[in-house]
N, C-alpha and C positions, 0 to 999 in steps of 0.2 A: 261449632257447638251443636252437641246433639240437642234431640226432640226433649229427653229428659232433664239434661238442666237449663235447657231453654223455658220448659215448664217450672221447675224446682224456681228459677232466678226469679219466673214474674212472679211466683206464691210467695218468696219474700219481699217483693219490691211492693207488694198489698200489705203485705203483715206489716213491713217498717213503716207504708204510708200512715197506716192506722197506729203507729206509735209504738211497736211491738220493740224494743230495743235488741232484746233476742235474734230477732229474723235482723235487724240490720248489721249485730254483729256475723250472722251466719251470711249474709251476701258480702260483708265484707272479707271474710275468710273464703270465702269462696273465691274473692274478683284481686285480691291482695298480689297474688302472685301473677298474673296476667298483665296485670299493670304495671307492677313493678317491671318485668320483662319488657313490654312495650316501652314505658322509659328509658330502658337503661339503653335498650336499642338507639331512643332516640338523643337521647341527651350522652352519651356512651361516661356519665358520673351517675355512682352509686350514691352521693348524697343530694346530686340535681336531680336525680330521679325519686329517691326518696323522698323529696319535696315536695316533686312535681305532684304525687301518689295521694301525698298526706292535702295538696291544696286542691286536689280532686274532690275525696272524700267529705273537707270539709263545704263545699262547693255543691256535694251530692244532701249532705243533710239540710243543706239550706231550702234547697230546689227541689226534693225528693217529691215532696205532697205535688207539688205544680205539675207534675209528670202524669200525663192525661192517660198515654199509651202504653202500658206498661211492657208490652211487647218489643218495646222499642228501647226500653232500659240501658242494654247493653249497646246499642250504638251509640246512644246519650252519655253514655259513661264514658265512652273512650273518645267520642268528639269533647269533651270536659277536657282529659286525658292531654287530648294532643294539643288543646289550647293553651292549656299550664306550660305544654313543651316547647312550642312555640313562644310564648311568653319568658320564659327562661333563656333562651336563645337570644330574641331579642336586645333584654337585659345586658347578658351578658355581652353581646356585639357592642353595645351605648356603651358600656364599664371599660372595655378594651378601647373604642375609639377615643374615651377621655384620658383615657393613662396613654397613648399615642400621643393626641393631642400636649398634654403636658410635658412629658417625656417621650419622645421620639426611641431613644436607642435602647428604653428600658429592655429588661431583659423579660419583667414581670408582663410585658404586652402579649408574649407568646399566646396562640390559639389554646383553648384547653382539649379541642379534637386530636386524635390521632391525627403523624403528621403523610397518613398513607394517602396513594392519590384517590383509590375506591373511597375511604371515606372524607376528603375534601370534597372530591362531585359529590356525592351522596347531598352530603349539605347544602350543595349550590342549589340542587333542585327545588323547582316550588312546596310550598308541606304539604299538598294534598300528594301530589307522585312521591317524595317521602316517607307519606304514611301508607301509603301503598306497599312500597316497597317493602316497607320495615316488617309492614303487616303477613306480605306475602311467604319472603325471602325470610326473615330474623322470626316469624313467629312460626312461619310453615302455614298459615292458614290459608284456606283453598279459595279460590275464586268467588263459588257461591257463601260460603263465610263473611267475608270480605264486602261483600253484597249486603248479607243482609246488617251486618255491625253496624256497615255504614248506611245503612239503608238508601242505595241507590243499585241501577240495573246490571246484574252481570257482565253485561254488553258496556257498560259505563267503564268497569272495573279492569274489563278487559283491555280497550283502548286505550285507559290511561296507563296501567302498565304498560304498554305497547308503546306509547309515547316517553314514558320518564323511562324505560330502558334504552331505546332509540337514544336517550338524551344522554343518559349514564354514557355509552358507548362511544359518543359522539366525544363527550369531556373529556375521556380518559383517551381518547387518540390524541387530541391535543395536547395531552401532558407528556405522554409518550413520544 
């Protein structure tokens, strides 16, 4: 993210704190598609993501005033983000292990992931090298990026990459 909408996003993340509905429809037009993309990366459903997006959002108006830092908006927003997505995940694991549970040979048990092995390991990974990943890889965002969204150190950002790919590589030998 550049310097410009780095500034542009905290002058509406002010404007909506003070109630402006304007500026919060304009960050939301603004952050709409980025998230949507980071979902769909994550959840690989255009309606689990859509969800995901929409219980962000609702999530962001609740919490918005409570936000001290406005600089930090955007890591706030996609740590929201990725908890809806992990939460969904979840969900959905409990919904699959009770229809198992009841029915073993169901056919409706199926995974709703692709059944490819890159993204089976993807999924095994813990969601922070996940979100990593998705972040790095699926959205193209840069290191220093990455850094600051989530606001932790470069150096942080680096080695966990370095580890969930180690890990990545490591799974798919085994499938292999």
């Amino acid at each position: 993210m550049d310097e410009k909408q780095q500034l542009y996003t905290e002058i509406l993340v002010i404007r909506s704190q003070q109630g402006e509905k304007e500026a919060f429809e304009l960050l939301v037009e603004l952050w709409q598609k980025p998230l949507l993309t980071f979902a769909l990366r994550y959840l690989k459903q255009e309606s689990e993501a859509l969800d995901a997006v929409q219980e962000t959002w609702i999530t962001v108006i609740k919490k918005l005033k409570k936000l001290k830092e406005t600089s930090l908006f955007t890591s706030w927003l996609f740590r929201i983000l990725t908890n809806k997505c992990i939460d969904r995940i979840r969900k959905k694991q409990n919904e699959e292990k009770l229809i198992n549970n009841a029915n073993p040979k169901s056919e409706t048990s199926k995974t709703t992931y692709e059944n490819e092995d890159l993204e089976q390991a993807l999924q095994k990974l813990p969601d922070e090298h996940k979100t990593l990943i998705i972040m790095r890889f699926g959205q193209g965002l840069q290191v220093g990026q990455i850094a600051a969204l989530l606001n932790i150190a470069e150096g942080t950002v680096k080695s966990r990459l370095h580890r969930a790919l180690a890990r990545l590589r490591e799974m798919l030998g085994e499938i292999t």
